[in-house]
N, C-alpha and C positions, 0 to 999 in steps of 0.2 A: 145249739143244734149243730151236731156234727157234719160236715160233707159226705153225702152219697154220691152211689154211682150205680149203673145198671148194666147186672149180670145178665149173661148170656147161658143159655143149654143146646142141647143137641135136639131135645124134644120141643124145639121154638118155644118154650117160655123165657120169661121175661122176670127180674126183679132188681129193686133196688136194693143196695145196702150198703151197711156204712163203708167207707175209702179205705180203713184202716183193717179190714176183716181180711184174710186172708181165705179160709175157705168156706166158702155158703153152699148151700145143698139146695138144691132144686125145689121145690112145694110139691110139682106135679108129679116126676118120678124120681128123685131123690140124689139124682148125680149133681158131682163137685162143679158150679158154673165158674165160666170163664170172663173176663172182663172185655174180651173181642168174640164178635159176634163168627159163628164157624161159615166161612167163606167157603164153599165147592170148587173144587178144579176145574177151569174152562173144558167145555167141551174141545173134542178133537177136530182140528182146519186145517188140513193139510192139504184137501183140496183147494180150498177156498184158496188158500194161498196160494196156488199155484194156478188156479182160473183169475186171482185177482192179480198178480206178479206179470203173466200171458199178455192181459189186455192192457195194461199199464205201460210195457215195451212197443206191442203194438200202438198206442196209442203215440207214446214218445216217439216211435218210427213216424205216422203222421203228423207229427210236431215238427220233427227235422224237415221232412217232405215241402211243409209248408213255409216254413224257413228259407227254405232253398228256392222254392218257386217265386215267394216275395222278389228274388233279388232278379227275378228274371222274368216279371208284370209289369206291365205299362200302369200307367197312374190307374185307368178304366178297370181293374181285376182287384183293384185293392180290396174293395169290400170283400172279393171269395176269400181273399188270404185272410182277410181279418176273420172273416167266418169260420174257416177251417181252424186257424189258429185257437179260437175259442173253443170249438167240439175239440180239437187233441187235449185241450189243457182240461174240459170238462171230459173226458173220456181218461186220463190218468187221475183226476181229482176222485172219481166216480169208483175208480181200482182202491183207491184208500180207504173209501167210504164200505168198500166192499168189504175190507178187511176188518173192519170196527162193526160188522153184523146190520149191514143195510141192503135190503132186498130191491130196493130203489136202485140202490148202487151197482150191484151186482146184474143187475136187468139193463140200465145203461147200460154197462161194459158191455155185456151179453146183444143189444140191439148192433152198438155200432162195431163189434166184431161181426158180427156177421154182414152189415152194410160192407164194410171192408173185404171181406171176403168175397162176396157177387160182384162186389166193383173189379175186383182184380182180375176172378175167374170169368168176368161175363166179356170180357174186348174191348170193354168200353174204351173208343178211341179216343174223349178226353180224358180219362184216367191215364193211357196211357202217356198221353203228351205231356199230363202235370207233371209224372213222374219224372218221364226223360227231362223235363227244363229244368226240375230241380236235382236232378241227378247230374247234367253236363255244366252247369254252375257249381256244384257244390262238392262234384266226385267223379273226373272226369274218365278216371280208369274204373269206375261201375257203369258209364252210360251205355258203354255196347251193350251190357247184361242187364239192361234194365230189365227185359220180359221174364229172365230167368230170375232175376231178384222179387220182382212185382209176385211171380207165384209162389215163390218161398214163403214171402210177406204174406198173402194172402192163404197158405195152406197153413201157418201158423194163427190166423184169425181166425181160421174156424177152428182148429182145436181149443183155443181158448176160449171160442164160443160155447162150444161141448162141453167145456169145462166148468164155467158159468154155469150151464143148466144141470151139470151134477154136483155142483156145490152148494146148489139150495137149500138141501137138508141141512147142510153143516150150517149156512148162512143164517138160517133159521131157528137152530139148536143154540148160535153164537149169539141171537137176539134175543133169546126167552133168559137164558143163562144171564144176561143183562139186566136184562128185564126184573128177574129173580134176587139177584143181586143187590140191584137198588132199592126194591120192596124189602129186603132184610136188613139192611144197612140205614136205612130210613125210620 
């Protein structure tokens, strides 16, 4: 018995035949198959990538942030840092996951962007203090400008937020596409 192998079409048929054949013809509509299965071009994420790229720096921004405030918490605040610490690291992990077509991921990003954003724009007087301690520990020539930095920070969260919510489609396009992918390759 000789070694097969299973051809591929364009019109999703399937066949086996032998390894050493060179050109087999379809059954169903009669074109030359091919020995790889025909893969589609990803769809287009150009948003996506630039709402997931947005919240991932934001995020990395509250990763330094909390960084900086660690070194300037009494023993009693540890848990917030440690807390924060975990949401920036799950809020850039969550950017990655966005770009591999996770609507989970891209909906994280998307909540704590916008949390980020009301924290900045709303006055909030501990926001403001975390920031300043971790700004005059960490960057002593940004701490005058912290308010001016903080709304920078915080008007780049919400477009990233916005961004997030128009990259759904593509997010969505990027998971079927997946999805399709692995049912044909399978």
């Amino acid at each position: 018995m000789h070694p097969t192998e299973l051809r591929y079409c364009a019109c999703g048929a399937t066949r086996e035949a032998p390894a050493g054949l060179r050109i087999v013809s379809c059954v169903r509509c009669g074109r030359a198959l091919r020995s790889t299965p025909d893969v589609p071009a990803p769809p287009s994420s150009a948003v996506a990538v630039i709402a997931a790229l947005a919240s991932q720096l934001v995020g990395m921004l509250a990763f330094c942030l909390a960084v900086g405030w660690a070194w300037s918490v009494e023993a009693d605040g540890r848990i917030a840092v440690g807390a924060l610490l975990a949401l920036a690291a799950l809020w850039v992990f969550a950017g990655g996951a966005a770009l591999r077509g996770s609507l989970v991921g891209l909906g994280c990003c998307a909540l704590l962007d916008v949390a980020f954003a009301v924290m900045s724009f709303a006055n909030t007087p501990g926001a403001r203090t975390f920031v300043r301690a971790a700004a005059v520990r960490t960057a002593p020539a940004i701490a005058a400008q912290v308010d001016t930095v903080f709304a920078v920070a915080g008007g780049v969260a919400a477009l990233a937020a916005v961004a997030c919510i128009a990259a759904i489609p593509q997010v969505r396009r990027m998971a079927a596409w997946q999805d399709a992918l692995i049912a044909r390759l399978a």
